[in-house]
Backbone as CSV, one residue per row, in Angstrom:
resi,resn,N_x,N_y,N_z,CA_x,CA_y,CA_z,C_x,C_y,C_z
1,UNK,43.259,90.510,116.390,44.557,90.796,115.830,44.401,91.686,114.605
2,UNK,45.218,92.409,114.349,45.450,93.234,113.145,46.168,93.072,112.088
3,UNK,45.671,93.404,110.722,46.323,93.304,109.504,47.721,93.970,109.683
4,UNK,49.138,93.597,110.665,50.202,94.116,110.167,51.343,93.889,109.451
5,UNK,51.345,94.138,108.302,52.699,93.991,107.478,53.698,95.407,107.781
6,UNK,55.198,94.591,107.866,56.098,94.945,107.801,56.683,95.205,106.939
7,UNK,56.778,96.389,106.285,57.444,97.072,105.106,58.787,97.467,105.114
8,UNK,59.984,96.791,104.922,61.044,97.496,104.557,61.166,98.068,103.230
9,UNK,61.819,99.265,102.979,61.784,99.918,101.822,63.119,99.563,101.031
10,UNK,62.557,99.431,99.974,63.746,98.741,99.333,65.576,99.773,99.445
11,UNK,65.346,100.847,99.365,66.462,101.388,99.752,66.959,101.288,100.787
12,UNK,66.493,100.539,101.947,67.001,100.426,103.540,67.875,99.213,103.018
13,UNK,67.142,97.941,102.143,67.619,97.029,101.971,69.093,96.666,101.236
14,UNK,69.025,97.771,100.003,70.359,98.274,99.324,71.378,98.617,100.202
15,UNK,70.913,99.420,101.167,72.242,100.035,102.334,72.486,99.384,102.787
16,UNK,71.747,98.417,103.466,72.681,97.209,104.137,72.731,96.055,103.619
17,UNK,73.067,95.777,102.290,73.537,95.151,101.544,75.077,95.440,101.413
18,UNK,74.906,97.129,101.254,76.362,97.879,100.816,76.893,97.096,101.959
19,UNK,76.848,97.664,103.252,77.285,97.737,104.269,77.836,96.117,104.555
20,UNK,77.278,95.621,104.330,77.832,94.128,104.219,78.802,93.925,103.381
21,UNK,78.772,93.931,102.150,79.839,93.879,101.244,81.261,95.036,101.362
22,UNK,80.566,96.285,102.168,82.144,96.836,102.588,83.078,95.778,103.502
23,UNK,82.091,95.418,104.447,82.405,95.097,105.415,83.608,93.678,104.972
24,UNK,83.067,92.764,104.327,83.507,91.464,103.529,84.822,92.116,102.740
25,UNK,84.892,92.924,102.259,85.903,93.745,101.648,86.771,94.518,102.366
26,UNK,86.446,94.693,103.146,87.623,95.292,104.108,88.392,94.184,104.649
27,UNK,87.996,93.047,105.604,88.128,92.004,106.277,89.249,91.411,105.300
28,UNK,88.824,91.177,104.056,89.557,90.472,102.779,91.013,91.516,102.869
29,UNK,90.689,92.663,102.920,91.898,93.544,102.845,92.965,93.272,103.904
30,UNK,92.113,93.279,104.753,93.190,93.215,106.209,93.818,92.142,106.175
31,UNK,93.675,90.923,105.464,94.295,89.883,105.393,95.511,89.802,104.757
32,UNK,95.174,90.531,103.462,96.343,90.582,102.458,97.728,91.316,103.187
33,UNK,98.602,91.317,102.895,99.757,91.738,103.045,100.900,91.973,101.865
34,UNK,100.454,93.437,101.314,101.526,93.721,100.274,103.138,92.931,100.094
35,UNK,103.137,92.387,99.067,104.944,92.294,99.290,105.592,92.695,99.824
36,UNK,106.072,94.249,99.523,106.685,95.030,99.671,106.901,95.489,101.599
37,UNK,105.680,94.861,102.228,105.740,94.507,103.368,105.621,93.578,104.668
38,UNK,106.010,92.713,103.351,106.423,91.136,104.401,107.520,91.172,105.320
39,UNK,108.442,91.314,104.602,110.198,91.404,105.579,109.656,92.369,106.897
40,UNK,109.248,93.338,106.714,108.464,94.566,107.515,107.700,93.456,108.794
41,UNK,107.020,92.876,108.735,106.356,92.274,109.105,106.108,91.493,109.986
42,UNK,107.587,90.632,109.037,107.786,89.243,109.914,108.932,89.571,110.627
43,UNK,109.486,90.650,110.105,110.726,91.099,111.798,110.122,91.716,112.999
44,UNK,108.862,92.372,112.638,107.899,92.925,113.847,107.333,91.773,114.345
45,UNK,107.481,90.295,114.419,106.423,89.269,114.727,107.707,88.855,115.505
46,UNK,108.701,88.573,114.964,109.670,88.413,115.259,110.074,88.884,116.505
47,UNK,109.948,90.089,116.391,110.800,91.262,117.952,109.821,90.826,118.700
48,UNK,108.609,90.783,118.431,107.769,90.367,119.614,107.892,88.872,120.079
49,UNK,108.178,87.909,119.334,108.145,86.651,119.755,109.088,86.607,120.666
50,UNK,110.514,87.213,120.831,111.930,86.994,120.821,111.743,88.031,122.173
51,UNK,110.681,89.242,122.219,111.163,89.989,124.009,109.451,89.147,124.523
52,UNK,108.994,88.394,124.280,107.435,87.897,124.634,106.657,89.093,125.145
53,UNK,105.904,89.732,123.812,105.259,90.355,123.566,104.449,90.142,122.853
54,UNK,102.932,90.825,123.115,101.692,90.504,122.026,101.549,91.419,121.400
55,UNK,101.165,90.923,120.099,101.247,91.889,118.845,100.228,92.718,119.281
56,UNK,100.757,93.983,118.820,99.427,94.868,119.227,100.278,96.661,119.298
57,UNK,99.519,97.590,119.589,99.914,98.656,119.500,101.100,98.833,120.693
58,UNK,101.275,98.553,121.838,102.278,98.573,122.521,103.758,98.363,122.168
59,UNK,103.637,96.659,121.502,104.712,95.999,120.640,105.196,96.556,119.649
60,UNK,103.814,97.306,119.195,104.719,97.968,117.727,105.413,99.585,118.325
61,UNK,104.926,99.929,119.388,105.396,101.387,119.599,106.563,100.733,120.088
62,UNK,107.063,99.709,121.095,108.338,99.175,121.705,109.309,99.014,120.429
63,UNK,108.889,98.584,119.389,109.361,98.164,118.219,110.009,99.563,117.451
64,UNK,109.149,99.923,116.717,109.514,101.046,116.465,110.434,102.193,116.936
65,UNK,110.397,102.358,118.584,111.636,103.088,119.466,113.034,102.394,119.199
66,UNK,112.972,101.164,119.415,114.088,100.662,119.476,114.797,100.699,118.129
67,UNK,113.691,100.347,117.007,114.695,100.508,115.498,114.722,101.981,115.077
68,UNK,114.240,103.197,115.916,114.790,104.307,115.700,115.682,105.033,116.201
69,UNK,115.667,104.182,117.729,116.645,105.320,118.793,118.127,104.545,119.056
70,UNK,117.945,103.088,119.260,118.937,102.013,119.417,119.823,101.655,117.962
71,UNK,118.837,101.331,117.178,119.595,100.752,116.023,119.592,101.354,114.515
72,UNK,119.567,102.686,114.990,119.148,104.093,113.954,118.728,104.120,112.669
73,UNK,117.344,103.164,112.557,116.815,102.609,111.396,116.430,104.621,110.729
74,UNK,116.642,105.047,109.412,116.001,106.234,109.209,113.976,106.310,109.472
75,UNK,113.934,107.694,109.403,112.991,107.743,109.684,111.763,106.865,108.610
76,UNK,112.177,107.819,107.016,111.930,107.009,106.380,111.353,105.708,106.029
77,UNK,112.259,104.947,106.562,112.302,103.084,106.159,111.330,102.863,107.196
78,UNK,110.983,103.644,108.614,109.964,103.338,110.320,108.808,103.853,109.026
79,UNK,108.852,104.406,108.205,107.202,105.584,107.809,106.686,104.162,106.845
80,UNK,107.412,103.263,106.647,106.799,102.104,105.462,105.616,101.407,106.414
């Protein structure tokens, strides 16, 4: 058998350190939910509960048509 050590270099180790802590920090982000877009939110959870739909990009494009073309939300207030 042979003398082999495994050397990571300490800068490999820093990067994925970063990379971890973005990661933990993003996750944390996605959780939060600004004030300013709760009401936003919970009426989109809402439209979906109420036509049984799963949240997701479909629901929100169904969502979005309807409070622009049906119930002539401005463009505006859809861009929040």
């Amino acid at each position: 058998m042979s003398n082999f050590e495994l050397v990571i270099p300490q800068d490999t180790l820093e990067t994925q350190k970063r990379y971890y802590n973005r990661k933990i920090h993003i996750e944390k982000k996605m959780e939060e939910i600004p004030r300013q877009y709760e009401g936003d939110i919970r009426r989109y959870k809402e439209y979906c509960c109420n036509t049984g739909q799963i949240v997701g990009t479909e629901a929100m494009l169904d969502y979005l048509y309807i409070s622009l073309i049906e119930q002539r939300v401005k463009k505006t207030t859809g861009e929040r």
